[in-house]
N, C-alpha and C positions, 0 to 999 in steps of 0.2 A: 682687636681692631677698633680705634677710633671712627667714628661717624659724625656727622653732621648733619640733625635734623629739623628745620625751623628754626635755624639757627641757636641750636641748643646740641654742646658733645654728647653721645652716646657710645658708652664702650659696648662692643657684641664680641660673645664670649663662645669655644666651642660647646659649652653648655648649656648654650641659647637656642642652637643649630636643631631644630626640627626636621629637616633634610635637603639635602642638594641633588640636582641634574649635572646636564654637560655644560650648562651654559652660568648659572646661577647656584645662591645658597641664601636658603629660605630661613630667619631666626625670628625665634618669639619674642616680642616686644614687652607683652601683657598689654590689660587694656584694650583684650579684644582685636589687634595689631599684629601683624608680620611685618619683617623687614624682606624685601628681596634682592640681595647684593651679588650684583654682576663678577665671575671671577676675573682677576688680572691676570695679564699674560704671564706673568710669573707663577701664578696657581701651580702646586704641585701636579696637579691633573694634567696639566701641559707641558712638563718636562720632557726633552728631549722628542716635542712635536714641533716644528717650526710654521705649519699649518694650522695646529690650533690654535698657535700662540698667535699668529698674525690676524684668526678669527675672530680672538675676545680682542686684540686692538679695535678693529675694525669697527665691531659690535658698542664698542664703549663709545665710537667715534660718532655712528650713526644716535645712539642715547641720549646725547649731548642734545640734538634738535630734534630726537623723535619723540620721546617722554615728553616737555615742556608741548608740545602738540597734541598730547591724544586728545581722541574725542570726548566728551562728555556726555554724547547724545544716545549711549548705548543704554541697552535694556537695563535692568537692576539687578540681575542676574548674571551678569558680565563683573568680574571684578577685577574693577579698572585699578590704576597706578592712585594714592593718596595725595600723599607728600614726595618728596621728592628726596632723595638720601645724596649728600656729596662730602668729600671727602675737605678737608684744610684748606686746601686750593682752590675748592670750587667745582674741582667735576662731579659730575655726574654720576653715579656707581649703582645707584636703584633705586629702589624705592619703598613705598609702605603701600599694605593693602589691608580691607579685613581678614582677621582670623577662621576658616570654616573646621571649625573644630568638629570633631568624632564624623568627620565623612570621608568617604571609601571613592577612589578613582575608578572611572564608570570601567577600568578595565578587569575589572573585581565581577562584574555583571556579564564576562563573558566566562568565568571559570565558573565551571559544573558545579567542584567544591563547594564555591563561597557562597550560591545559588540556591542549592538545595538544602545546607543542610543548615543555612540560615531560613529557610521555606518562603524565599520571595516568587514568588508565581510570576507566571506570564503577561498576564496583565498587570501587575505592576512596571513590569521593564516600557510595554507598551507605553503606561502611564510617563514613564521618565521621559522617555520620548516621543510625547502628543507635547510637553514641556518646551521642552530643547528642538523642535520643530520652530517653537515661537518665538524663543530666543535667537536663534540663525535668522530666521526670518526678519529679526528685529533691527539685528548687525547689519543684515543686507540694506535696512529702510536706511540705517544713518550712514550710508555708503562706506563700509569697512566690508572687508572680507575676513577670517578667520584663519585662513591661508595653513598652516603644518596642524590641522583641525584630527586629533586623536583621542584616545579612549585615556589618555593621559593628562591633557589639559580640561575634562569633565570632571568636576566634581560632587558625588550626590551624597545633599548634608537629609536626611529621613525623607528620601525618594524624591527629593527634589533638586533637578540638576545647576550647576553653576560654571559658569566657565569663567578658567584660570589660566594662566602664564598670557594675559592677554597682551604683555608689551610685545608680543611677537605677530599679533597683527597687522593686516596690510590697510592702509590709507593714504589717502593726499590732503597734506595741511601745507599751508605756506607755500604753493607751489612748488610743493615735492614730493614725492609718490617713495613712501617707505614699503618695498616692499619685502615681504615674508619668502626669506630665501631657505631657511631650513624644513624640510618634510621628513616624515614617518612613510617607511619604503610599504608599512602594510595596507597606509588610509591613502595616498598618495593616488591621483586620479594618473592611471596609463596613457591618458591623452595629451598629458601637459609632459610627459617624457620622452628619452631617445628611442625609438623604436629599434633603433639599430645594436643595441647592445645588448650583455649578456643578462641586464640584472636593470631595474629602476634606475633613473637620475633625471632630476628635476631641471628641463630645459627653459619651461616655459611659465609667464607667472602663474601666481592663482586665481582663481575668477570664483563666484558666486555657483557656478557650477561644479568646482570640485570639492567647494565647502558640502554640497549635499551629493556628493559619491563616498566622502568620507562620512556621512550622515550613514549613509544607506548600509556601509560595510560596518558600522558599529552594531547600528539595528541588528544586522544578521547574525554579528558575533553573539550579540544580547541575547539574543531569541532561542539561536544553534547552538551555540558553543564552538561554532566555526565558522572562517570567511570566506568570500568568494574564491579563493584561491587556496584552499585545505584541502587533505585528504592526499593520495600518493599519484600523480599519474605516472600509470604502467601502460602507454601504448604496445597492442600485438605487431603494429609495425615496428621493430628498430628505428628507422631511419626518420622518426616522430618524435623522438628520445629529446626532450629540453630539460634546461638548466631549472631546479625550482624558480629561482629569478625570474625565466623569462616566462614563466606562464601569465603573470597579468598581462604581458606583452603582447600574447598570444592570445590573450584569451579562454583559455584552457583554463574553466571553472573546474569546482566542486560537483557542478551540475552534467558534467560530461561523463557517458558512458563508460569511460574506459581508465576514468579518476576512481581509486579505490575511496569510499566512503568512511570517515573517522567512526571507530566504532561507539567513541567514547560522546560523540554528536548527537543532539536531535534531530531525526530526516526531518528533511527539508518537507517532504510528504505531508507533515502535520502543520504546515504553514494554509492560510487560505489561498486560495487558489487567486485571489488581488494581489496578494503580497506578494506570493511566489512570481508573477506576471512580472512583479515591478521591478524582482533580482535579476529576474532570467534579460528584461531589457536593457537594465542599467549595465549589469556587469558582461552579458556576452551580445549585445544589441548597441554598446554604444549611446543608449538614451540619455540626455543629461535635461537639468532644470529641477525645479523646487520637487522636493519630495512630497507626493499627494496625501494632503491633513485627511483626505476621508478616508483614505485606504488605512491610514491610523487610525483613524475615529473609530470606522468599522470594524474593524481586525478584535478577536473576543477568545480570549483561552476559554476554554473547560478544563475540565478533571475528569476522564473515562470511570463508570461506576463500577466497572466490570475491572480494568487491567491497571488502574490511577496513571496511565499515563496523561499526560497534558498536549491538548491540540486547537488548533483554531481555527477547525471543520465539522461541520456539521452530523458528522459521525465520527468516529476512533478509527485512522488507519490499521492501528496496534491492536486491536481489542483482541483476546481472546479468553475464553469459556473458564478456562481450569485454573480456578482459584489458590493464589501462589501458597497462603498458608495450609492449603492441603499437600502440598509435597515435600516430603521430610526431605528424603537425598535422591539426587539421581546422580548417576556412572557413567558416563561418557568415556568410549575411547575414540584415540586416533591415531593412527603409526602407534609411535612408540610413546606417546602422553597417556596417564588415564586421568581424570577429569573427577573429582565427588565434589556435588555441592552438596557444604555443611549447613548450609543457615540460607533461607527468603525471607523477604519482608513485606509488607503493602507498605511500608512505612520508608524512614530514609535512615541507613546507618551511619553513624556521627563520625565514630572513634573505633580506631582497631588497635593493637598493639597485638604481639608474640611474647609471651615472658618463658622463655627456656623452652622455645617451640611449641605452647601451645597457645592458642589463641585465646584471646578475650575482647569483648566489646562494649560498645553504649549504642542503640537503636532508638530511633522515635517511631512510634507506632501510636494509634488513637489516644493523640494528644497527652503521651507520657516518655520519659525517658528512661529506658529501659536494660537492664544487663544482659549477658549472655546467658545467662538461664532461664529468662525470663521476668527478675524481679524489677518493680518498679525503684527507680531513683528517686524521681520526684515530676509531677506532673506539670505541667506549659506548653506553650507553642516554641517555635523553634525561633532562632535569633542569630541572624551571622555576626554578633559580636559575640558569642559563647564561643568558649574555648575549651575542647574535654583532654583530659590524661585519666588515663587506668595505673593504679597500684597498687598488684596483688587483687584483693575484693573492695578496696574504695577507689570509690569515682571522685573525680577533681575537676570541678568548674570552676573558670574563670570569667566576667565579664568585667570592661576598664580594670581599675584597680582592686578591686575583689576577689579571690580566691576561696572557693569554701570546696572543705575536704567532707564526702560524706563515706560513714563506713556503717554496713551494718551493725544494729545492736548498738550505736553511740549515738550521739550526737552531734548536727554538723559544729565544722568548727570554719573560723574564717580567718583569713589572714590580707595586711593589704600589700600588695604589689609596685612594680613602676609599670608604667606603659612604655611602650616605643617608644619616644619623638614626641609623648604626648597626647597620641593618637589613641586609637582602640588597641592595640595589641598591648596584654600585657605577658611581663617578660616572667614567664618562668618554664620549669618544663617537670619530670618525674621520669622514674625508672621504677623498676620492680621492687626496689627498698625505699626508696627516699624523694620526700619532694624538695624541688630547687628554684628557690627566686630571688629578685635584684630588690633591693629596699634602700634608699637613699643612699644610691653608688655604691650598697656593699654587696655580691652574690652569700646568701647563705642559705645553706641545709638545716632543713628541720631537723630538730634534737627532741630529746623524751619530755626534757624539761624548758627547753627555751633554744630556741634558733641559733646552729653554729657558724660562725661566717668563715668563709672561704677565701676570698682576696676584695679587692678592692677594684673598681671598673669606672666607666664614667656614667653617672646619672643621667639616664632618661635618654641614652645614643645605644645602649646595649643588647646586643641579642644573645643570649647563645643554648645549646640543647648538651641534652645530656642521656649516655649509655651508661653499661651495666659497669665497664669500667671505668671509665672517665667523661670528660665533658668541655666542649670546642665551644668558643666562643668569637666577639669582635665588637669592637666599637669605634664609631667611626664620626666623628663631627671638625669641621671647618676643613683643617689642612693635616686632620690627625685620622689615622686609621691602625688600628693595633686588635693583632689575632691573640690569641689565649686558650692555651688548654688547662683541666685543673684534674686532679684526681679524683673518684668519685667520692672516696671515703675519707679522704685524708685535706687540711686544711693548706692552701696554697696554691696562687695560679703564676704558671707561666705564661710572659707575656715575650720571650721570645721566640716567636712560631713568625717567620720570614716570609711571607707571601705577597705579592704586588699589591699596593693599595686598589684598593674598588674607585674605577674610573666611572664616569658616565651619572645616570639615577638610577640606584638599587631599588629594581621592582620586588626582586623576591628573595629570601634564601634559605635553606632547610638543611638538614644534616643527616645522615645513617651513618650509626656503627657497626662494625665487626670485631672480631679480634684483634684489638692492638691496633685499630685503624678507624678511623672517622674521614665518612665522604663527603665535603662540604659543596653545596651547590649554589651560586647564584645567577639572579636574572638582570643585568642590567641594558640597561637604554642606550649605546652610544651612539649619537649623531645619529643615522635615520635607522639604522638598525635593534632589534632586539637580542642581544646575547648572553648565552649560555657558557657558563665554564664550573667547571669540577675538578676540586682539589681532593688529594688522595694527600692523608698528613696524619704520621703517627703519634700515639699517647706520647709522645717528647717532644711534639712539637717540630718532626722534622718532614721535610717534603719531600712526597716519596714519587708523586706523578702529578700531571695535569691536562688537561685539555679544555678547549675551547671549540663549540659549533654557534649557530647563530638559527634564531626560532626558525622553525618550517623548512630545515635545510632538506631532513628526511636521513638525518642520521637519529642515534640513540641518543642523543645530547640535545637535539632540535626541537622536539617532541614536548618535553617539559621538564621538571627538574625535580618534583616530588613524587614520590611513591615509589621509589628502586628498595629492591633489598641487597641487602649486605651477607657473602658468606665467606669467612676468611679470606682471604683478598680476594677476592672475586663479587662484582657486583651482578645482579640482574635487572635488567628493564627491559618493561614493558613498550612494546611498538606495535601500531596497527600489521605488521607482517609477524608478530610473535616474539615470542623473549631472546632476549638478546643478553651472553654472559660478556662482560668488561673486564679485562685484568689489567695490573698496570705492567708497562716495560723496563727492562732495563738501563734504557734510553731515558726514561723518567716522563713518556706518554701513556695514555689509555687505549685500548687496543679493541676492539668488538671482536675478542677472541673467536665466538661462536653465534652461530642465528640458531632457533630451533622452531623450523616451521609448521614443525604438528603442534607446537602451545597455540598459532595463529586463531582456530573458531575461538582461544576461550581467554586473553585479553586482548585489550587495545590502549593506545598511548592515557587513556583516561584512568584506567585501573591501578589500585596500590598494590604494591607487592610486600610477602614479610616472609622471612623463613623460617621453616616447619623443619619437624622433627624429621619425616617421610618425604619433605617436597617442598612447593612453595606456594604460600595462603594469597590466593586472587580475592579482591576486596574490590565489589563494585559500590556504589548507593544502592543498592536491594538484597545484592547476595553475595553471600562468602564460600568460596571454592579453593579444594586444595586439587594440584595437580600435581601428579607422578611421572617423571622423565626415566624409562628404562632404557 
């Protein structure tokens, strides 16, 4: 694609493409520069939609005299439009901004994972947002509003927030009020919607008020790992029975009696009794107006000395006496489950894997990283740009482009990598023989003597993982997206594996294998929604099922997308009501063949799952538990 920048062409290439949404596609410039280019109603993403396609019209149209108008009065932590991108003719199509290179979307700050076992404390998130108080507050001074204000247009570069996709701001320049018509159905204020329907829709504009409702549900997510509207409600009435939709309609918190609580959540319990004041007002009281800086100011984690949990009360709700590494195993039954936990920690465990059912790990415990026997790897504090894999007896750290393999009795050794997009992920993965990574567009396998390559993919768009037999892949940049499976031993990928291209902005995506089968999962963003869908696709690259749920519906699919295990065709996931087995149909659906509600006391949708020789290995952050279904 030709462009036009300051009157000078620029070709942008899918190997420029750093990432795209529903609306736009973001390319590296260099020079410290992105490009952000609006897609055209012809964008593949729009095929055979007559309403998206009429949307990017519409959006290009309003561009034309909204960009040439933004403010410039906004804080500096706002990152506004540069230059202006057009195309031969002269429209409009986007624009340049700075680069925020190696930072994590604040929605990274509500997953437990990314949280602990990079070891950002409580008071840090606080910190991000004593921040991002000042920056809202700042938008509001030069009279803009924020308007589809989510945990997606945050960006924090070393704990410091920046807000991004800002051409979707609402203002009035030139005597015309652009406003911000697209919202996030989970930040979205209930007041500004139809109360009459079964689910959100944005009636009303946004105001300076529902920029800090969407403040306040970030905070909680930040803090909890869940938002005002998580967790299951089970009314003992029937006839109280709603749609998950209509609970923010309703009102029906997390904070209500009769909502089952995520197990995988921090209670809300451990909030100061300010802060908790300020949810229970805002989300089931209806309060609106600026979120109060002292209730920030004040608000103070600890660390319990006795149980390490994390609270910001003046004593430990949690605390209790009996010190975790004194209890080797305990035996639980229920019905027909038995329950042994294999492994505690005071510490946070990193990495799990199952090699031929039996497990192995990496723990961090007083400031070391640690194996499943106990030996030390290598001492530091913890880092959410670390990345571990198990193989066999060596550990395998990644940070950016880095890789170092360490094995006892050797010496590390290191190798460099590709990232994602650029970003912090980089792209490689291991199995019980072999480790696997992308090195300038080519995927190859370690050799005795020097690295074998496998196929060839596109630079720096590539993800993919790898089981004991094979290895699923995809890359995806501009108007291109292509799947790929490879064999694990043998040199070659197929790249015809037929599956719809990825619509929307790919938040997340992760893999398990089984037998002859790889479960692929992704998360992405479409228009005000979060969704979920899982591909069932065999070592030939053929597609055998699929489904699609959508976050917090309160199916197996809503819940999350990583942590299931895989048992010949049959999946397991974890749910706050107990494990749930998946198989696929005839039909070429996924099916929640069976519920099993005596696993219920011993996970929740937070927990990994992996399968065991006897059962299946439960993997919280503290503790590893195998469970027996007779």
């Amino acid at each position: 694609m030709d462009v036009v920048i300051n009157n000078r062409v620029h070709h942008l290439s899918p190997s420029q493409s750093i990432g795209q949404g529903g609306e736009a596609e973001i390319f590296d410039m260099g020079h410290g520069l992105v490009a952000k280019v609006f897609k055209q109603p012809e964008h593949p993403d729009f095929l055979n939609d007559s309403n998206a396609q009429r949307g990017a019209e519409e959006r290009l149209k309003i561009h034309q005299r909204k960009l040439p108008a933004f403010p410039k009065n906004l804080p500096a932590q706002v990152i506004i439009p540069q230059d202006l991108i057009h195309d031969k003719k002269g429209l409009i199509l986007g624009y340049t901004m700075p680069y925020l290179a190696k930072g994590e979307v604040l929605l990274k700050y509500s997953e437990k994972g990314f949280r602990e076992s990079g070891g950002i404390r409580g008071n840090q998130v606080v910190e991000i947002f004593r921040d991002l108080h000042g920056i809202v507050k700042g938008i509001h001074n030069a009279q803009a509003v924020i308007g589809d204000f989510n945990d997606l247009n945050v960006m924090v570069t070393e704990l410091k927030p920046f807000i991004i996709d800002a051409d979707s701001m609402q203002f009035q320049a030139n005597g015309e009020m652009f406003y911000s018509t697209v919202f996030t159905e989970t930040f979205v204020d209930p007041l500004l919607c139809d109360a009459t329907r079964s689910s959100l829709l944005l009636i009303r504009p946004f105001n300076e008020d529902s920029d800090w409702y969407a403040f306040s549900v970030m905070l909680m997510r930040s803090l909890l790992y869940v938002g005002p509207y998580g967790g299951v409600y089970k009314p003992k009435d029937p006839t109280k029975k709603i749609l998950p939709g209509q609970r923010p309609l309703k009102r029906v918190t997390v904070f209500n009696p009769e909502v089952k609580y995520p197990g995988s959540a921090i209670h809300y319990r451990m909030l100061s009794d300010d802060l908790l004041h300020v949810f229970h007002q805002v989300f089931e009281k209806d309060q609106r107006g600026a979120f109060s800086i002292k209730v920030l100011e004040d608000t103070r984690w600890t660390t319990c000395s006795r149980c390490g949990a994390e609270h910001a009360r003046k004593g430990c709700p949690d605390c209790w006496a009996v010190s975790l590494s004194a209890i080797k195993e305990t035996v639980v039954i229920r019905g027909t489950v038995t329950a042994h936990t294999l492994f505690r920690t005071t510490g946070t465990i990193i990495c799990v894997t199952a090699e031929g059912g039996i497990p192995r790990w990496v723990y961090h415990e007083n400031n070391e990283f640690k194996r499943e026997d106990g030996s030390r790897i290598v001492a530091g504090g913890l880092d959410p740009q670390m990345r571990f894999r198990i193989k066999g007896n060596s550990t395998l750290l990644a940070k950016g482009s880095t890789l170092i393999t360490m094995t006892p009795g050797k010496p590390p050794t290191q190798t460099q990598v590709e990232t994602y997009q650029g970003g912090t992920r980089p792209v490689w993965d291991a199995n019980s023989k072999h480790v696997y990574y992308i090195h300038n567009g080519t995927l190859l396998r370690e050799g005795l003597w020097a690295p074998l390559p496998i196929g060839r993919t596109l630079s720096n768009q590539t993800l993919f993982w790898v089981g004991d037999e094979f290895g699923f892949g995809f890359y995806r940049a501009a108007n291109l997206c292509v799947y790929f499976v490879f064999d694990a031993e043998r040199s070659g990928i197929n790249d015809n594996v037929r599956l719809p291209s990825i619509r929307g902005r790919l938040l997340d995506a992760t893999c398990v294998f089984s037998n002859g089968l790889v479960w692929f999962f992704i998360a992405t963003q479409e228009q005000a929604k979060t969704v979920h869908t899982c591909y069932v696709v065999s070592k030939r690259g053929a597609l055998i099922a699929r489904e699609t749920g959508e976050a917090g519906d309160g199916s197996w699919l809503g819940g999350k997308i990583h942590g299931h295990a895989a048992v010949g065709n049959m999946l397991f996931a974890a749910t706050e009501e107990g494990l749930v087995r998946v198989e696929p149909t005839d039909s070429g659906i996924l099916c929640g063949a069976k519920k099993f509600p005596d696993t219920e006391p011993f996970v929740d949708s937070g927990k990994i799952l992996l399968p065991g020789k006897e059962g299946i290995f439960v993997v919280g952050r503290k503790e590893i538990s195998l469970i027996k279904m007779n």
